[in-house]
Structures are given as C-alpha cells and as structure tokens.
N, C-alpha and C positions, 0 to 999 in steps of 0.2 A: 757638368754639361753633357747630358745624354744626346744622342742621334737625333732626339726631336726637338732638342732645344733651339731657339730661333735667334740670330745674330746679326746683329747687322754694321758692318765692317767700315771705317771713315778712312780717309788718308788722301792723299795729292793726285787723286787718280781721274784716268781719263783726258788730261791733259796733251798725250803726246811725250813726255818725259822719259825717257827706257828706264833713268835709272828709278823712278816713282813705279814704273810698270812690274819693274823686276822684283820691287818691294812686295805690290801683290802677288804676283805670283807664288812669293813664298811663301807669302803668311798662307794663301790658299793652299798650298799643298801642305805645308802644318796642320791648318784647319780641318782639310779634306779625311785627316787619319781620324779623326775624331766627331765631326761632324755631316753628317749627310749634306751635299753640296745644294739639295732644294730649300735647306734650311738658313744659307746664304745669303745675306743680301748687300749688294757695293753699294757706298754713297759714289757717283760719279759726274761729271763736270760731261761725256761723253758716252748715256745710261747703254745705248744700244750699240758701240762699238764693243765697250765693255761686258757686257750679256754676250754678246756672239763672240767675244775672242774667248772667254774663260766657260761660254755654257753656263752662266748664273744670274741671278736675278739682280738687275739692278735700277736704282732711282735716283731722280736727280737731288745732286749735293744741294742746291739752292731752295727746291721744293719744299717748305719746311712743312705745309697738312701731309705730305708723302711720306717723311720724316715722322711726324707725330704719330702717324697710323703706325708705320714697321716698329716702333719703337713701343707701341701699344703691344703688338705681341710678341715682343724681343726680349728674349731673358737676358742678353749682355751689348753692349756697345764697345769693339774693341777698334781701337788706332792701330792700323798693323804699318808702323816706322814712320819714318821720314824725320825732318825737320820743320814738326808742325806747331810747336810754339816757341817762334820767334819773332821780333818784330821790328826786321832788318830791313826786309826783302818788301814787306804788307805788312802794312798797318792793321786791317781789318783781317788780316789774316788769322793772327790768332785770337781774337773775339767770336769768330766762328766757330771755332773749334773748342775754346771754352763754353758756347752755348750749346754746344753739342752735348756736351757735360752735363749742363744745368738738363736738360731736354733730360737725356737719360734718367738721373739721378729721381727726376720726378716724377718719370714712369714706370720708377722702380728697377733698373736696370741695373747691374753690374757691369762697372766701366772698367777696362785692361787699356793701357796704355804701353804697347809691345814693340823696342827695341826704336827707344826716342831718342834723337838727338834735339838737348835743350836749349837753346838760346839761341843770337843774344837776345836775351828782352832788355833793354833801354829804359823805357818809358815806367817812371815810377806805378802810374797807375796799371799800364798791364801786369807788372810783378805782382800789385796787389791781388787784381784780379784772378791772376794763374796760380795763386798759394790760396786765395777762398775757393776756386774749383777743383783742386789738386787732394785737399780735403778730403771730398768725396769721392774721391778717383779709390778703387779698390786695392787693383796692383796697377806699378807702375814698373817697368823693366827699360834699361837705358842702355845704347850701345857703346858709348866709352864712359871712359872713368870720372872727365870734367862734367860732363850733365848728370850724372850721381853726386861729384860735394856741390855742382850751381845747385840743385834741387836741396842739397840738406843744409846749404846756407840760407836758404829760401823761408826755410821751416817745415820742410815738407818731412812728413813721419820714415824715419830712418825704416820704420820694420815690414813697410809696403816699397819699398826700394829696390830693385835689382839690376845686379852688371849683367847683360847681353851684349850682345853685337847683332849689326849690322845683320837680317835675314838673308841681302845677297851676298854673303859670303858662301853663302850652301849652292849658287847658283852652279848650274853643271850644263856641260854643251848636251844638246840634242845628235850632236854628230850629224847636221847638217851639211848639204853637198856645199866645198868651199869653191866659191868663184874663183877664174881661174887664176884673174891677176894677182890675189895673193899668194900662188905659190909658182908664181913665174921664175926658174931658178933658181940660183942656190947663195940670194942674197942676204945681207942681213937687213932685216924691217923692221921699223919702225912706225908704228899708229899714234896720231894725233888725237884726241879729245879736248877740244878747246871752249871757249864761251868768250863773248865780249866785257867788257868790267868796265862804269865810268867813263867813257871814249878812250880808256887807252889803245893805244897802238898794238893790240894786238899782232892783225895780221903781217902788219909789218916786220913787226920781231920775230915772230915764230918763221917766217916766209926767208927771213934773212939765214935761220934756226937752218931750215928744211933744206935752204940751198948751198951751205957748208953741207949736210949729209950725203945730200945727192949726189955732189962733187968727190964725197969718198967715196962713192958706189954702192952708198946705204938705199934701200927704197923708203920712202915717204908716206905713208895713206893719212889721209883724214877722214873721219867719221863724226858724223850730226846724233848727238846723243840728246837733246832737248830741237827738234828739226825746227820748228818756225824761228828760234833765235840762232840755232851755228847756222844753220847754212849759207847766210848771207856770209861768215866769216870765212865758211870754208871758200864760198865764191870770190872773197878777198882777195883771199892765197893764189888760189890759182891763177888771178887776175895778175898778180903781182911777177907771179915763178914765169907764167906763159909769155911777157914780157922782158924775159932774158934767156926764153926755149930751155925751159928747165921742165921735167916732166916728173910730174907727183901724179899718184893714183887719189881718187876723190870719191866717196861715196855720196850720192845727191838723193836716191832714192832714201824711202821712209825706209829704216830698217827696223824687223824687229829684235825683240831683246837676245833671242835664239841667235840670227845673224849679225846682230854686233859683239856677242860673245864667240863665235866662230871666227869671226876677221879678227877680234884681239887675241885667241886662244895659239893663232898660226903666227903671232907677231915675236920677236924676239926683244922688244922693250915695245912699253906706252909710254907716251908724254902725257898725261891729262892734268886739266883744269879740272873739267867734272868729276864732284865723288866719287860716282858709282862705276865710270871709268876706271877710276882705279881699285876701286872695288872685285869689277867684273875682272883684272889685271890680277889681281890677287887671288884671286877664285881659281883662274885659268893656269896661277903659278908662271906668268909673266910680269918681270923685273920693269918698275916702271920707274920712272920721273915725274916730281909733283910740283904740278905749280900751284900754288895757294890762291884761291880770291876769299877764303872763309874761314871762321877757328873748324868747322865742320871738317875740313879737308885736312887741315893738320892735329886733328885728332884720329883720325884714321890711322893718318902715314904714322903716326906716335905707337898705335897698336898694334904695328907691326914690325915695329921697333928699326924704324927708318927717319931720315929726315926731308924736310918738305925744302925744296933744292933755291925754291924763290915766291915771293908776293910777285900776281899777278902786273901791279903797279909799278915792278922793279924788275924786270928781266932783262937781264945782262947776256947777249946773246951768246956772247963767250964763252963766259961761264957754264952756261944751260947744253950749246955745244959741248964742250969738253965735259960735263956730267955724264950726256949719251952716251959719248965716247967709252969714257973709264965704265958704263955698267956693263956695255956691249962685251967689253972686253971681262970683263969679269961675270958674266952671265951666269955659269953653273952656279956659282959663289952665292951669285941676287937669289938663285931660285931656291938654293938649299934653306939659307935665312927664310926665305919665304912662306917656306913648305911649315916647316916648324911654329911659325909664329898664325899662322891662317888655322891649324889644325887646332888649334888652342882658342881662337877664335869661333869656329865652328862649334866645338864642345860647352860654349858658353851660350849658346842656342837651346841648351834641352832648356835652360829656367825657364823660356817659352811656351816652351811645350808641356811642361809640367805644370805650369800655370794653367793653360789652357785646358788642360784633362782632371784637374783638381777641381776646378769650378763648376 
C-alpha cells in the first residue's frame, strides 16, 4: 500500500464512545506512518464531527451510493477494532458490517479486519453468514486469544489469522493541563467507569461502593465514557451520595479521549465496567478493578494476567469494597504486574503494522 493508495476505514465511529474514538485514533496514527492522511476516508455515524476532530475525510456510515463510490476508488477496506461482529448488543449490527464485506470484495478491494474482538454470535444464521464473508476477508488480526479458536472453530482459514491486541493499549497522555480537583491533596483516588446493565441496581451498589471509600478518606471521581448512556448513572450516584452529604467529584462535561486518559492517568486505582476504561488504565499503568457485563471485558483483564473481581449482575458491595482496599494497599505490586504484561501487549501491535505496510 503506497502513499497513494486510497482507503477507506469502518468501525463504531462517530458515536460519542471514547473508547470507539480511542480505537481510531490509533489505527490513524498506524495508518498515518504509512499512508498520506488525504487518502483517508472514516465511515461515520457523526461525518463532520469526525473530519474536523481528526483533519480527514469522512462519509456517512449509512450512505451506501457514498460507500459504493469511495469503495470504487479504494484499494482496501480496513476495520480498524472494536467489537463489531457480534450479535448481542444489535442484531442488525453485524449484517452491516458483513455487507460492508460483500460491498468491498466486489469492488475489488482488500479487506483487513485489524485488532477484532469476535463474538458472541448467537444466532445460527449470523455464524453462517460471518464464516461465507470471513472467506473473503484477506487478513484478519484479533485482540485476544478466544476470538482467534471462536474464529478457527468457525472454519475460518487458520493462516489469515493473527493474535494482536487491543490498539488503545499504545494510547499515551498528551500531558494535558490536569483540573484541579484531581490533584487536590495527597489523597488516595479512585475513578469510576460505569455503564447501566439490564436494570440492575447499578447506582445503588457502586453509590453504597463510593460511600464506604469516602468514609476511609479515599476520593471518588466518576467519568462518562459512552456520555448519552453514563451520565444519567453518574447523575444516579450523586443523587444517591448528595442525600447522605457525602461528596464525590463528578465529571458531566463531554470529555475527550486525551482528558479521560489524563483524569484516569492521576488516579491511583479504576473501578470500570467499560473495556476501554480499563484499557486506557492499563495504558496509563493504573491498578484497576473489573466488573464484567461482557466475555469482551474478561478477556482483557485474562491478558493481563488478572482476574475480573465480579458480573455486573452480582456485585457484592463488600467484596468489591475490600478488593479496592487490598489493591490500594498493594499498589506498586498492581503496577509492576502491570508494566510487564501491557509491554507484551503493545509488542503484539507490530502484526498490525506489518500488515498494513506489506499490502
């Protein structure tokens, strides 16, 4: 793929998602070493937010003549991550994105599928589906080890296969100016990253969580990593704490990926729900706590040779308490494990890039 080869880039974007956002940004600064950024183009749900934050060309994901034309003079179609064929979340989710496939394949494109997380697929007929487009998929590179045997139990050709990780694991701070209240003396902090699951009782647990902390003289923050869905949760919380004058820090503002990696980089443990939460935790070499609502989440915490503390469905506030506790207190320990297992992670990146530069 020379400097003028033309590409045009799919995945979850546009949305409002940090950790979808975070995803391109890395595939583009991948891309960017190898490909001149006008030759760029984002599929987007959000074309002109996207174009003005990255400087790139982008069209709408739904638009399919917009699609037929970029794809008319696009030498590849690449997926840069996510969890985009499963069909847990949408139904129709991964039907898009397998005819995104078919679209390519028939314009003669080469399709890369870069740093996937695969399943669940369910539904007998999507499997079928996503093993007749997989076919045609050129390379295929997967961020943990189970969406590599789901795909080769599938039938999918073991020798277009590759183990990656995760793209934001390369994420790194801009050394943004940190607001003040996160470093308001010489407490220990804790960040939340949460999401709603089913009606469970989230904020009530975690709220119960935040007010044993507060009470040891830990601080609190919550951060909105997918903002139209936490934030009502984080408004939960506070609803809940402000009702016994317990005082947690709250972020309400849209933040970007730079400033929620700068607030979790200064925290001394995460709690997250969200992957990429503890993703960006891992990156920043902060000791987290995992609560699961997906296999997606405890496949991560597995490749870093950690364990995932509870199912959203099941949190024992006790327990989850006393978890913070023992990591706070063993901190260096979290970070050393950390350091080791993320650097190995990273190095599992070049298949990426070598892909991308062989093409």
């Amino acid at each position: 793929m020379n400097s003028g080869s033309k590409i045009l880039l799919a995945g979850y974007y546009g949305y409002g998602n940090l950790g979808d956002e975070a995803i391109l940004e890395m595939v583009l600064k991948q891309l960017f070493q190898i490909v001149d950024s006008e030759n760029i183009t984002v599929l987007s749900s959000n074309k002109n937010e996207t174009s003005k934050k990255y400087n790139i060309n982008s069209i709408d994901r739904y638009n399919v003549l917009s699609i037929i034309s970029h794809l008319k003079k696009s030498k590849a179609l690449i997926f840069g991550g996510g969890s985009l064929l499963q069909d847990v979340t949408s139904k129709r989710s991964i039907y898009y994105y397998l005819f995104l496939i078919k679209l390519a394949k028939l314009m003669k494109n080469k399709v890369i599928m870069l740093s996937q997380g695969i399943g669940p697929i369910v539904n007998e007929r999507s499997k079928t589906a996503t093993v007749k487009a997989l076919k045609n998929v050129d390379y295929i590179t997967v961020r943990d080890i189970q969406s590599k045997n789901f795909l080769e139990e599938l039938g999918v050709d073991k020798n277009k296969l590759y183990l990656s990780s995760d793209p934001v694991i390369n994420f790194c701070s801009n050394d943004v100016e940190i607001k003040e209240e996160t470093i308001e003396n010489n407490k220990k902090s804790v960040c939340f990253s949460l999401r709603n699951w089913n009606n469970v009782n989230v904020s009530e647990k975690i709220s119960t969580v935040a007010e044993m902390l507060i009470k040891n003289n830990i601080e609190c923050h919550f951060i909105p990593f997918y903002y139209n869905e936490d934030l009502p949760l984080i408004k939960e919380v506070e609803e809940i704490l402000n009702k016994k004058s317990i005082n947690a820090i709250y972020y309400k503002e849209k933040l970007s990926t730079n400033e929620a990696f700068d607030i979790i980089k200064n925290m001394n443990l995460l709690v997250g729900v969200r992957l990429h939460s503890l993703i960006f935790a891992a990156s920043a070499n902060v000791p987290f706590v995992a609560v699961s609502y997906d296999h997606k989440v405890d496949h991560f915490v597995e490749s870093v040779d950690m364990n995932v503390e509870c199912n959203i469905e099941n949190i024992d506030e006790n327990n989850l308490y006393n978890e913070i506790i023992k990591k706070l207190q063993n901190e260096n320990v979290e970070k050393q494990k950390l350091t080791e297992k993320v650097k190995s992670l990273r190095n599992s990146l070049n298949v990426n890039y070598n892909i991308l530069k062989d093409i």
